[in-house]
VEXBA-841013 format. One line per 10 residues: for each residue y, z, x negated of C-alpha. Coordinates in nm, 3 decimals. Each point is the difference from the previous one (the first is absolute). Layout:
Y Z X; ...
***
This chain:
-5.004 -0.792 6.348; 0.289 -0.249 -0.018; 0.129 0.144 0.343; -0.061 0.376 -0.097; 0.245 -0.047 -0.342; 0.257 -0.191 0.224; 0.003 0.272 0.254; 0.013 0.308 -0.357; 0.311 -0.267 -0.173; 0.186 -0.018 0.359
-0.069 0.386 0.036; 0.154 0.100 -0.382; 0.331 -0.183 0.082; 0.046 0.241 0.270; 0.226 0.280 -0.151; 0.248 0.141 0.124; 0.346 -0.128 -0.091; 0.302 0.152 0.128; 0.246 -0.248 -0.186; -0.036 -0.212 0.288
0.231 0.195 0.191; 0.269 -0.086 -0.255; -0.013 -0.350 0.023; 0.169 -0.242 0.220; -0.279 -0.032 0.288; -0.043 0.409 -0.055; 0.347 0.092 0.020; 0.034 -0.272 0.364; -0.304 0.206 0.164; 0.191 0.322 -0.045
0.260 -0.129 0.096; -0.145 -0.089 0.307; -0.172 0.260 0.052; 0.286 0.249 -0.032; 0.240 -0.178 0.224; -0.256 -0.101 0.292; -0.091 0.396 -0.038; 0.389 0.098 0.021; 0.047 -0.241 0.299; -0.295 0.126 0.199
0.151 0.368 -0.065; 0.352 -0.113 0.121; -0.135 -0.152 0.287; -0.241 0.277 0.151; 0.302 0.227 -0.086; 0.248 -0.227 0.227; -0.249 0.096 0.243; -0.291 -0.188 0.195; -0.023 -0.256 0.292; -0.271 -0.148 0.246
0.105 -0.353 -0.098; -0.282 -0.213 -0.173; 0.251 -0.153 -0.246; 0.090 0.366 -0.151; -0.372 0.052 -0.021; -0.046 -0.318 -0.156; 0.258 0.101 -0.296; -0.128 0.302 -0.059; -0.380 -0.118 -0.045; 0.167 -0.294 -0.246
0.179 0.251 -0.219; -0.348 0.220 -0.016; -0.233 -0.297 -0.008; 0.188 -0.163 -0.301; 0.071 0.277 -0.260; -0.367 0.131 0.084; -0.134 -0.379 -0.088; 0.232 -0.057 -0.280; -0.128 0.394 -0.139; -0.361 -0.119 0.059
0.091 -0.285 -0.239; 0.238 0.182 -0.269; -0.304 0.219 -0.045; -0.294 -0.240 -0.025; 0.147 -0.179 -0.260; 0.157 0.343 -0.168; -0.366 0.078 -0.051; -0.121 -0.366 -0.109; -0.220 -0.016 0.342; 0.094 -0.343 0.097
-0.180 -0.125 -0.267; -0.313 0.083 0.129; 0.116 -0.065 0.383; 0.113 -0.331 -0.173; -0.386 -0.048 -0.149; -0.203 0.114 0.332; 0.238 -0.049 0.325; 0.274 -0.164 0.035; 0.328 -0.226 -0.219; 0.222 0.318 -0.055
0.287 -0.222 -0.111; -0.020 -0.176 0.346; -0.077 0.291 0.213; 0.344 0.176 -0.154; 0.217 -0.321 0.059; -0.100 -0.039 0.324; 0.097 0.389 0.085; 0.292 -0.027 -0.178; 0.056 -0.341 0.243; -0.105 0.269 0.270
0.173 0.254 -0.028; 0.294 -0.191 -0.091; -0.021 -0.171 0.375; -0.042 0.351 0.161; 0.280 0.136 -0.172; 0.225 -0.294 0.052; -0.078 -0.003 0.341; 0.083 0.368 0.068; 0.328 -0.029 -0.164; 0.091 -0.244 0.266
-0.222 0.213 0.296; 0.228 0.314 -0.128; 0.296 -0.119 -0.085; 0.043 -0.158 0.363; -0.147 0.282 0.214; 0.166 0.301 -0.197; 0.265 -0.083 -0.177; 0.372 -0.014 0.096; 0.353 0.086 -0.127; 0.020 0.311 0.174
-0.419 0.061 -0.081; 0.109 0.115 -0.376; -0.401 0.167 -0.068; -0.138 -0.361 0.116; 0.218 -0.160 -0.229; -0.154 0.167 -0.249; -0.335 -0.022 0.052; 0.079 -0.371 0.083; 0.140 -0.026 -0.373; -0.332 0.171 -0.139
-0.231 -0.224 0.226; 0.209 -0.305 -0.138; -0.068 0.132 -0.409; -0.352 0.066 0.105; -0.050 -0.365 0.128; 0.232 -0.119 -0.311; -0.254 0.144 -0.262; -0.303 -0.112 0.197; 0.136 -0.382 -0.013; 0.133 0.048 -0.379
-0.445 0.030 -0.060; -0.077 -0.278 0.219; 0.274 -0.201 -0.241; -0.150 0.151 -0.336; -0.311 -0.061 0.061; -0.051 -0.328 0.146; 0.358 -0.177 -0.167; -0.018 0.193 -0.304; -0.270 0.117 -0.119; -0.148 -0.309 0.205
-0.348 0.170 0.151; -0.209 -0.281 0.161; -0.158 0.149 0.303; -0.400 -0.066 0.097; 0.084 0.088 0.354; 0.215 0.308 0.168; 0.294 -0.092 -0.265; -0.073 -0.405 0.052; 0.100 -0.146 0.315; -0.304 -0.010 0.222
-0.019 0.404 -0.046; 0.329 0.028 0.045; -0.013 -0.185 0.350; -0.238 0.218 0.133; 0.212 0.288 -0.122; 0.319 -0.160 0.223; -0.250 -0.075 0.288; -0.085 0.381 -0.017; 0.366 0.110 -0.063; 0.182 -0.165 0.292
-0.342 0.128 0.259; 0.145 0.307 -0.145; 0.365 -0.101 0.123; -0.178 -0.075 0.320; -0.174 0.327 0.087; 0.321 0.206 -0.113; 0.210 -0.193 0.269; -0.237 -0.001 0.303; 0.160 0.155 0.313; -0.024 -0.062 0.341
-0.296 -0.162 0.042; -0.202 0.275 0.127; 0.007 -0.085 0.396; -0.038 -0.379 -0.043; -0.313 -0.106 -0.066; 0.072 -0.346 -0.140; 0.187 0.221 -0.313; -0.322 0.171 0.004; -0.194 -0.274 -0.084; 0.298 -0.100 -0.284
-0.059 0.317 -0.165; -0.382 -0.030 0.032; 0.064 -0.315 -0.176; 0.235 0.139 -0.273; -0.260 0.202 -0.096; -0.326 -0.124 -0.033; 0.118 -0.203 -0.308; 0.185 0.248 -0.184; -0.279 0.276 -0.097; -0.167 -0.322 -0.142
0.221 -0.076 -0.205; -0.029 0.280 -0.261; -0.339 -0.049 -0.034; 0.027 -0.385 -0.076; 0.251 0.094 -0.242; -0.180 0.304 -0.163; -0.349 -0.195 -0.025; 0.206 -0.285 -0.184; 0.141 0.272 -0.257; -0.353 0.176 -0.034
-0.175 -0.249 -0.241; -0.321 0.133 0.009; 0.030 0.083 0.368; 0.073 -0.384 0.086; -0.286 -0.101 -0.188; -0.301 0.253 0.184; 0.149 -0.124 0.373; -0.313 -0.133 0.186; 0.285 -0.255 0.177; 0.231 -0.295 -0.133
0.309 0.164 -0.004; 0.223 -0.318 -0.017; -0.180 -0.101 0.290; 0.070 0.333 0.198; 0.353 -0.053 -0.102; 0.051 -0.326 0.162; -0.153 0.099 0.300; 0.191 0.316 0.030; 0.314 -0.186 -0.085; -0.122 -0.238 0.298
-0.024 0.277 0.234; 0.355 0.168 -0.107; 0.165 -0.326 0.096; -0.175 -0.033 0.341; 0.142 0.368 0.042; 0.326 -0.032 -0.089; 0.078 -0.309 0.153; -0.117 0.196 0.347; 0.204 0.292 -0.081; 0.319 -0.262 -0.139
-0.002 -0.156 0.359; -0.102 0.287 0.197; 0.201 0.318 -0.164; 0.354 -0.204 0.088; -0.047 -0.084 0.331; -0.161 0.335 0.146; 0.315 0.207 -0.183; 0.292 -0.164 0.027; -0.064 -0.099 0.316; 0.220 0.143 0.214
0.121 0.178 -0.286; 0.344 -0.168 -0.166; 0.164 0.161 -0.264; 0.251 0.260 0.078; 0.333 -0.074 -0.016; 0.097 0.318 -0.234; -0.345 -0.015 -0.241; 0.053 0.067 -0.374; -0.292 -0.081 -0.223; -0.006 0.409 -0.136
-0.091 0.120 0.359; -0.091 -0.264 0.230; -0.361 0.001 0.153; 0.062 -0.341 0.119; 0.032 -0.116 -0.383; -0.302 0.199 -0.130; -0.198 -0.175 0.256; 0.178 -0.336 -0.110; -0.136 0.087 -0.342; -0.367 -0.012 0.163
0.068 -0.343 0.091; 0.130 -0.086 -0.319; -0.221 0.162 -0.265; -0.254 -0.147 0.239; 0.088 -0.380 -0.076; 0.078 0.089 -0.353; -0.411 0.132 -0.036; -0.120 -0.309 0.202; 0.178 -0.245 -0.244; -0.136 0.229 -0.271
-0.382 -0.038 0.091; 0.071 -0.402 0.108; 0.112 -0.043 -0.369; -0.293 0.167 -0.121; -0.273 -0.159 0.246; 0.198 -0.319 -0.149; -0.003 0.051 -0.347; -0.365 0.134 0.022; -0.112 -0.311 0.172; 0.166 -0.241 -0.305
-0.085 0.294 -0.263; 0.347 -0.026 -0.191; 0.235 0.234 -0.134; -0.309 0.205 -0.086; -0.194 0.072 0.332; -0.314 -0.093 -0.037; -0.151 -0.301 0.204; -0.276 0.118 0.257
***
C-alpha cells in the first residue's frame, strides 16, 4: 500500500500551473523557442541548399525549441514530478539538453556564419545575428543552471554523460563533412568505421538516463561500455591513420581555398573532427579504466 499512496501523493502535485511561464527558466524557454522558430523561418525564406551544414542548422533550430517546448510543458503541468518518481532525474536530463542544445546551437552559429554570411550577403547577416542570440540564450541556461542555481548532475548533465554527448556530437561533425570518399574504398571502410559506434551511443546514453530501464537490462552495462569504448578506439585509430593518407594523397590544398567554400577544407575537417573523437573515446576508455572524475570502474 506504501507504493500505491506514493504513486496517489506524486499524482495530486500534478496540476497544472501556468505561472511557470513567467518565471526566469519560463520566460528563457520562450525565448528560445521564439527566436530558434524566427531563425528557422528566415532561413527557409533565404531559400534552400543541398549542403549538409544548411541541413544541419535547420534540424538544430527545430530540434531545440521542439525539446525545450517538450520541457516548458511537462513541468507547466507538474509532470516531471512523476517522470522524476518512475523514470528518470528530470533536473539532470534538462541540464544536460540545455548543455545540448547549447553545443548545437553554438556550433551552427560558427557552421552559418562562415558558409553564408558576408558583407555584401546582408539576409545571412541576419540570420547569422539570430543564430548567434539563439546560441547566446541556450549557454545563458547551461550558466544558470549548473553556476547558479548549481544543479549537480547524476549523469547526462555530469561529465561522463556529457562525454558521450561530445563523442556523439563531433560523429555528427563527421557525417555532415564526408565527401569524396565514394570511389575509394579505403574511405569506405573509414566511414564504415565512423559509424558503427555512433548509433550506439544514444542508446548507452538513454539506458543511463532511464532509471528503471538500467536496472531490468539482462547485461552489465558498465561492462558493455568499456568494451564498446575498446572497440571505438581500435576504430578510430584505423580510420585516424587511414582517412589522411588515402585523401590527401595526391591531393594538396589549393592554392586559392577559403574555408566558406573549399571542398579540400571540409574534407580537412574529416581528418580533424576525426582525431578530436579518437582523443575523446581514449580519455574515456582512460578514465573508465581508473574510474575517476565519475566514470564508473568496470
Amino acid at each position: 500500500m506504501g507504493i500505491i499512496d506514493d504513486v496517489k501523493d506524486t499524482l495530486s502535485k500534478a496540476v497544472f500551473t501556468p505561472s511557470t511561464l513567467l518565471s526566469g527558466r519560463g520566460g528563457l524557454h520562450m525565448c528560445q523557442i521564439v527566436l530558434c522558430l524566427v531563425t528557422f523561418v528566415l532561413s527557409l525564406f533565404r531559400g534552400g541548399s543541398s549542403h549538409t551544414y544548411w541541413n544541419y542548422a535547420m534540424f538544430t533550430w527545430a530540434f531545440c525549441p521542439i525539446m525545450t517546448l517538450i520541457i516548458t510543458i511537462i513541468e507547466m503541468f507538474k509532470l516531471d514530478i512523476i517522470l522524476n518518481m518512475f523514470c528518470l532525474d528530470w533536473a539532470d536530463f534538462t541540464t544536460g539538453m540545455a548543455m545540448s542544445s547549447s553545443l548545437m546551437t553554438v556550433s551552427v552559429a560558427i557552421f552559418y556564419a562562415n558558409f553564408y554570411a558576408c558583407l555584401k550577403c546582408l539576409y545571412g547577416l541576419i540570420v547569422s545575428v539570430f543564430a548567434l542570440l539563439c546560441a547566446i540564450l541556450y549557454v545563458l541556461e547551461v550558466v544558470k543552471d549548473k553556476f547558479l542555481d548549481k544543479k549537480q548532475g547524476s549523469y547526462l548533465a555530469a561529465l561522463p554523460g556529457f562525454w558521450k554527448v561530445l563523442e556523439a556530437f563531433v560523429s555528427c561533425m563527421i557525417f555532415i563533412s564526408l565527401s569524396g570518399y565514394r570511389d575509394k574504398v579505403a574511405l569506405i571502410f573509414c566511414v564504415i568505421a565512423y559509424v558503427i559506434p555512433f548509433p550506439i551511443l544514444p542508446l548507452i546514453i538513454a539506458t543511463n538516463i532511464l532509471k528503471k530501464l538500467k536496472t531490468c537490462l539482462p547485461f552489465n552495462l558498465d561492462r558493455f561500455v568499456f568494451i564498446f569504448l575498446v572497440i571505438s578506439v581500435i576504430l578510430y585509430i584505423f580510420a585516424a591513420i587511414v582517412y589522411p593518407i588515402f585523401m590527401f594523397k595526391n591531393n594538396p590544398r589549393p592554392s586559392d581555398c577559403p574555408p566558406s567554400f573549399c571542398l579540400w577544407a571540409i574534407q580537412f575537417m574529416v581528418a580533424f573532427f576525426t582525431y578530436v573523437n579518437l582523443i575523446l573515446f581514449t580519455v574515456d576508455l582512460i578514465f573508465t579504466l581508473l574510474g575517476i572524475c565519475g566514470f564508473k570502474r568496470t
